[in-house]
Each structure stands twice: as C-alpha cells, then as structure tokens.
N, C-alpha and C positions, 0 to 999 in steps of 0.2 A: 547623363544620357545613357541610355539601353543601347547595345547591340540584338541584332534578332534573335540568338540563342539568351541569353539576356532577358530578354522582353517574351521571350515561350517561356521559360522558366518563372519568371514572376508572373506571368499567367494563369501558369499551371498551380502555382502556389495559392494567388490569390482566390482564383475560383473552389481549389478545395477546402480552405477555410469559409470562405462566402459559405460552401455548402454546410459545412459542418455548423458556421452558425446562424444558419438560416433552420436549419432540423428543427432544434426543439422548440423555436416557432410555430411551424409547419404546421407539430403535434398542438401544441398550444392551442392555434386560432384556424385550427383544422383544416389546414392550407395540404389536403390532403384527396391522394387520390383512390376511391375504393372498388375493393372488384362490385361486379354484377354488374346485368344490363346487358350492354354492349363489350363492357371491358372483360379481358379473358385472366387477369392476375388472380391470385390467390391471396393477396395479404395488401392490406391500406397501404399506402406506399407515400411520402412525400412530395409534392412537385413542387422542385424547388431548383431544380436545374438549368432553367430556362433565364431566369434569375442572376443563379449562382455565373453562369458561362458571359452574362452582360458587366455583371461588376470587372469581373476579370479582365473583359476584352477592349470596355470603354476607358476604366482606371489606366491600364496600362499602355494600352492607345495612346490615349490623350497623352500621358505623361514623356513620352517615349519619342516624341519631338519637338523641338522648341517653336515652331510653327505648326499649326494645324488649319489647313485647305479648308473650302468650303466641301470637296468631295468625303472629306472626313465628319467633316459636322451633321454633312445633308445622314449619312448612315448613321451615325448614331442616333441622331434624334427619328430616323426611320424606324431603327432598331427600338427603341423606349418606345413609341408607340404601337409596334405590334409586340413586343412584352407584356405592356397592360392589358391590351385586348386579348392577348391568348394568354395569358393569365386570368380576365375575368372571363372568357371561355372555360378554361379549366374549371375554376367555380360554379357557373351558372348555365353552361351549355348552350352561346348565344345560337342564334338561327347564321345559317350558313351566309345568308346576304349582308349579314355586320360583318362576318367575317371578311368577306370579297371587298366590303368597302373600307375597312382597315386596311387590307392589303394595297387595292388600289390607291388610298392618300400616300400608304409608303414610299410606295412606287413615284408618285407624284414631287415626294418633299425629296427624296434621290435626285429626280429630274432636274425640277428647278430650283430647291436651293442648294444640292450639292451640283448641278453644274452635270451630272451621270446619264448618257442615251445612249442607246444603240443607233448610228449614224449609217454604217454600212456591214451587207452581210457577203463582201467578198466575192470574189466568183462565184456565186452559191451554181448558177445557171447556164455558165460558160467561161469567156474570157474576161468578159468584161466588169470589175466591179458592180454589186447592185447599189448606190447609195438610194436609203427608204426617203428622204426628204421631208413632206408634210405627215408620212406614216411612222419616222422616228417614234414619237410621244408614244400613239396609242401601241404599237410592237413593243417599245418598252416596257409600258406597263401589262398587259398580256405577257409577254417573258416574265419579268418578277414574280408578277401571279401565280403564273404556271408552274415557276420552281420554287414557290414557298409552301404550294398546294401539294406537289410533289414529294419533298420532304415531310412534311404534316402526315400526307397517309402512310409515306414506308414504316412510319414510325409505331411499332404494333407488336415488337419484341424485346426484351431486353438488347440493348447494344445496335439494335440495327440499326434504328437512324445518326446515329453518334458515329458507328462504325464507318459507314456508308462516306459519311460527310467527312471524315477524317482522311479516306483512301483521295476523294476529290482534293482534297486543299493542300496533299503530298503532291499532286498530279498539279496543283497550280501553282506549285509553290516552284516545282522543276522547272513550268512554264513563264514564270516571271523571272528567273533568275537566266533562262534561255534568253529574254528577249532584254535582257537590260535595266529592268527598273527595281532597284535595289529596296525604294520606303515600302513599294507593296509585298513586295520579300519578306520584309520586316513584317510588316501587317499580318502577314499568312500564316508566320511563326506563332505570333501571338494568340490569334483563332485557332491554331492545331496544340499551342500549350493548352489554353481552355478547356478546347475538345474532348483533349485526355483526360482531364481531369474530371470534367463529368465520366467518361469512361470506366471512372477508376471507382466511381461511384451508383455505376450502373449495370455495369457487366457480373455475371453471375461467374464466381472463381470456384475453386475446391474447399476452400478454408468459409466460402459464403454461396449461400445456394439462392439466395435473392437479392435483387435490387434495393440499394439504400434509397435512391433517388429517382425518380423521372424527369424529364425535362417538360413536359406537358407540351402543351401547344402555344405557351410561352417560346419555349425552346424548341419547336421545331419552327413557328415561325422563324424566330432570331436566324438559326442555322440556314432555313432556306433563305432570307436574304441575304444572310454571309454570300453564296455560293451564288447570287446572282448577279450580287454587287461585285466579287472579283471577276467575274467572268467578264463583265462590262467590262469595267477596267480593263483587263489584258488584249480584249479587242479592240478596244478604243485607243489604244497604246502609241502616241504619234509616229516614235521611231522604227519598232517594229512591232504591228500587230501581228497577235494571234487568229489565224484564220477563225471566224467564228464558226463554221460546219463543223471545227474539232468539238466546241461546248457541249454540244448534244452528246457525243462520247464519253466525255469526263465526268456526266452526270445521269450515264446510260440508265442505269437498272433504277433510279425513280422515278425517273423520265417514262420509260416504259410501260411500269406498273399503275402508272397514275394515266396515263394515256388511255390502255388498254383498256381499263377499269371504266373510268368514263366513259368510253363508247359503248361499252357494251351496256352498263347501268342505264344507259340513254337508250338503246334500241330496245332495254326492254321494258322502256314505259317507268322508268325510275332515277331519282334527281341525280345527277352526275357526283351529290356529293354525300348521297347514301350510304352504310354501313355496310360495308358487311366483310364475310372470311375467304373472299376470293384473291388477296393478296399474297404474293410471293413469299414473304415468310409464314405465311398460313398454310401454303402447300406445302412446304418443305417440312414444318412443324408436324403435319400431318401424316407428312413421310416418316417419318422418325426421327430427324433432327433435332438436337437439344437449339436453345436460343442461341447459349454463345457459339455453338458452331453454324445456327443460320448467320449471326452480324458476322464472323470471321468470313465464311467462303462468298458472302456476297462483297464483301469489303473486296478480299480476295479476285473474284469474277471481275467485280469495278474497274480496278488494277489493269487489268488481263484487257479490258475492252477499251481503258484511256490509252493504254501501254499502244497497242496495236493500229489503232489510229493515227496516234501521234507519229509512231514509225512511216503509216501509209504516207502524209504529210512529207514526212521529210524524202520520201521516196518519190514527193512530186503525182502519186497520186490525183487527179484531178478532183475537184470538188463536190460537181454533180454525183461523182461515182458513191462517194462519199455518205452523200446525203439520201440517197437512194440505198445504198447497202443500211443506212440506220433505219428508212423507211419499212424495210426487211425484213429485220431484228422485230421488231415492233409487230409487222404483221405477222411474224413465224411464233411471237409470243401468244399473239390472238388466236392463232389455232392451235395452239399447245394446251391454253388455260379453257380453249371451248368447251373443253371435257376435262371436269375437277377429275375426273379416275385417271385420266391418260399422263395429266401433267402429276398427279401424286405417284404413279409409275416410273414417271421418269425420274424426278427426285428420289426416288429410292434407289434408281438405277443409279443414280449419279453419289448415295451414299455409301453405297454395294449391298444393301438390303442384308445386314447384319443383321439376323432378328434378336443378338442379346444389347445391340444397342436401342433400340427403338423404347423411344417412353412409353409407361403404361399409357393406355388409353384414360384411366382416370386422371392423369398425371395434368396440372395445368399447362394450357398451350404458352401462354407467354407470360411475361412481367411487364414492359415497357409500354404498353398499351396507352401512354399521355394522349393520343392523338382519339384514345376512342375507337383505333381500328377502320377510319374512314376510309 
C-alpha cells in the first residue's frame, strides 16, 4: 500500500515513462499533432499526454487501495471514455455535438454508476440551504460539461492548461485535507504527480525551447473531468462540506475565459464553440509574453483568486456576496476583452512593456494548441 506522497511520486514516474514510451509510437503511426490551420505551433508535436496522465492516474489509483468505491470506478471508466473520444478528436476533428455527447455520457456514468451529483448548492441565496432535488442530474451534467469545455479551450499554449489545472488540485488538495477526508488527499496527490509530469514534458525550459508532448483534447478532457469530479466530491463531503460558491474561484480564470468567449461568439451570430484568438493566453501572447511565463502568472493569478476566497470563507463572508463578486470578475473580463487593443494594453501594462522582452512578431504564438485554440 501507497501513502500519498508515495502514490504522487509513482504517479509522476509512471506517466513520464508512459510518455517516453508512447513517443516513438506517436511518430510511428502519426499519432501526431501539426501546425497550420487553426493550430498556432511551429513543429509536429506528439499528443500523447492525455494518454500518458490516464495510465499514470488510473494504474496508481487503482492499485493504492485495497478497496475501490463505485465513485472510483464511475471516473475512471468516465475518464477512458472521454480519452478515446478526444483522442479520436485529436485525429479526425469530430464535430462539436459528438463532442458534447461524450461529455454528457461521462457526466452520466459519474452519476449513476459512480453514485457522484451535486445535491445542494449551499446558501448560494441567503440562509437557507438551496437543495436542487429533481434539477440535481441535469445541473450535474451541465457542471461537468462546462468545466471539461473549460479546460479544452484554455488549452492553447505550452503549459497553460496543465499549469492552470495543477495550481486548482494544490487548492483542492488544502481543501480536502481542511475538511477531513484523507483517500481523496491521496487521490489529489496522485493527479498533481501526473500533472507534473506531463509538465515536465510540455513546458518550454532554457536547455528546451519546445514542447515534447501535448495533451490533446484527450487530456484536456481527462483534466477537466479531474477538476469536476473532485469538486463534487469536496462538496458533497457528509462531514464537512466545502461551500460550493468557493468551486467557481478555484477554477476562476477558465471558467471565465470560456464563459466570456461563449457569449460573445453567440451574440455575434457564431457557434459558442468556434475558433478563434480571442482567448487569454492569446492576449497576453500578443502582448509580449513568452508561453512559459503566460502558464506561470496565470497559474500564479489562479492562486491569488482561490487563495482570496477561500480566506473571504473563512471570514464568514456571506455567499450571495460571493457569487456576485465572481459574477463581476466575469463581466469586468467582458469589457476588458471588448476591445482586443485595450486588453493587449493592459497585459503589457501588467508585463511593464519591456520592449527587449516582447517576442518577435514573426516568432510563433504558442506550442500547446491540442485543443485547436477553441
């Protein structure tokens, strides 16, 4: 039997081996992903991460208690199902509505064979508990949805959606170990050993100036159900849940991005799940920021906005106030991003507008682009 440091560490191990040998694979039977089109990279790239982060997380999982739940079983066989699909997404570029109904069964085999819903959303509206009742099912699967869709579009630079996801499972990991429940501790370990280790295979360092790996839409699926599935869990928590109005914090900046995005794609007469470079690492990129220092300060920022919550929380903070200040956030994003000059202004204010740092303009915008840049 694993302890949690333990069971992150043969995590971490196992997925960078997965990765290493899933590679010349990859190359082999062209399980690869290439610029142009939509994608912004410069060099064929692997996607093999989404993959590599499943071996790791389900092997060690499994292995790492001598009993395994049905909440256990229902996610990984979730997990294997939206792997294949965004996996044969990555290949064949399915249309968006296979995509939504993949998600949707996930969402579903969580439910009811693992037993996983969102029952009640807390004082969200005053004092009194709201329990959803008959609107549990379909609020659940809309939540999953929405943070696996989430995760898929931040996903558009080297590091960021890996970063992103990394900063949240630190922030859930404080949160379960806050509220008592030791095995999902363990579980969180094991998803942030992974995490790294795609990390360590996707982040651009000084000794490597590209990505070895992508995680595709294999792996950002996989990741955004991570992040939805423990979310449930820590609010569903009998003894002491976690207020659910904090989840929307912990998971701010894709939450946002993908919110934003969508309403405005939608008002302007186009599919909510359209392409394009109006995303948050695409302004910042365009500001001058290299990738690894967009996935660092958004990781960073993440931090900064689960941190700050969490404090309001314990500061008794009321709920409503809560959910109206993210409402906020949200709309002060939509008129920041209204004007691509104003918000690439601002990111540069907020880099100090170095002009010997800013990348050439011919220089490529990203590496990580698995997601297609949605």
């Amino acid at each position: 039997m694993l302890d949690g440091t333990a069971g992150a560490v043969a995590s971490f191990l196992l997925t960078f081996v997965a990765h290493r040998l899933l590679e010349p694979v990859a190359w082999r039977y062209r399980l690869l992903d290439h610029p142009g089109g939509r994608k912004d990279h410069a060099c064929t790239t692997p996607v093999t991460g989404g993959i590599a982060m499943l071996v790791g997380v389900l092997l060690v999982g499994t292995l790492m208690h001598e009993s395994i739940g049905p909440g256990w079983r229902g996610f990984a066989l979730a997990s294997m199902l939206l792997v294949i699909v965004g996996f044969a997404d990555d290949r064949y570029d399915l249309p968006w509505a296979v995509r939504l109904l993949a998600q949707a069964t996930a969402a579903l085999i969580m439910i009811f064979f693992g037993g996983l819903y969102v029952d009640q959303l807390g004082p969200l509206f005053g004092s009194e508990t709201v329990f959803l009742g008959a609107l549990a099912v379909p609020f659940t699967v809309i939540g999953i949805v929405g943070v696996v869709n989430a995760v898929n579009m931040i996903d558009g630079a080297d590091g960021v959606a890996g970063m992103l996801v990394l900063s949240t499972l630190v922030m859930f990991e404080a949160a379960a170990t806050y509220v008592g429940d030791p095995v999902l501790a363990e579980r969180i370990l094991i998803l942030i050993g992974a995490v790294s280790a795609f990390l360590a295979c996707n982040l651009r360092f000084p000794w490597r100036r590209r990505a070895r790996a992508f995680m595709g839409n294999a792996g950002s699926g996989f990741l955004g159900l991570v992040v939805a599935w423990i979310a449930i869990r820590l609010t569903e928590h009998t003894a002491h849940p976690v207020a659910p109005v904090l989840m929307p914090w912990l998971v701010a900046i894709p939450l946002m991005d993908c919110l934003v995005l969508m309403i405005r794609r939608t008002r302007a007469g186009r599919s909510p799940f359209s392409a394009d470079h109006g995303h948050i690492h695409h302004l910042m990129l365009e500001a001058g920021f290299r990738p690894t220092g967009v996935a660092i300060l958004l990781a960073f920022a993440s931090g900064i906005l689960g941190l700050v919550a969490g404090l309001a929380m314990l500061a008794h903070v009321p709920h409503p106030v809560l959910l109206v200040a993210f409402v906020l956030l949200c709309a002060a994003w939509y008129w920041l991003t209204s004007q691509r000059a104003r918000a690439v202004e601002f990111f540069r204010g907020v880099r100090g507008a170095r002009a010997g740092d800013i990348a050439p303009a011919a220089a490529p915008l990203a590496g990580g682009a698995g997601s297609a840049n949605r």
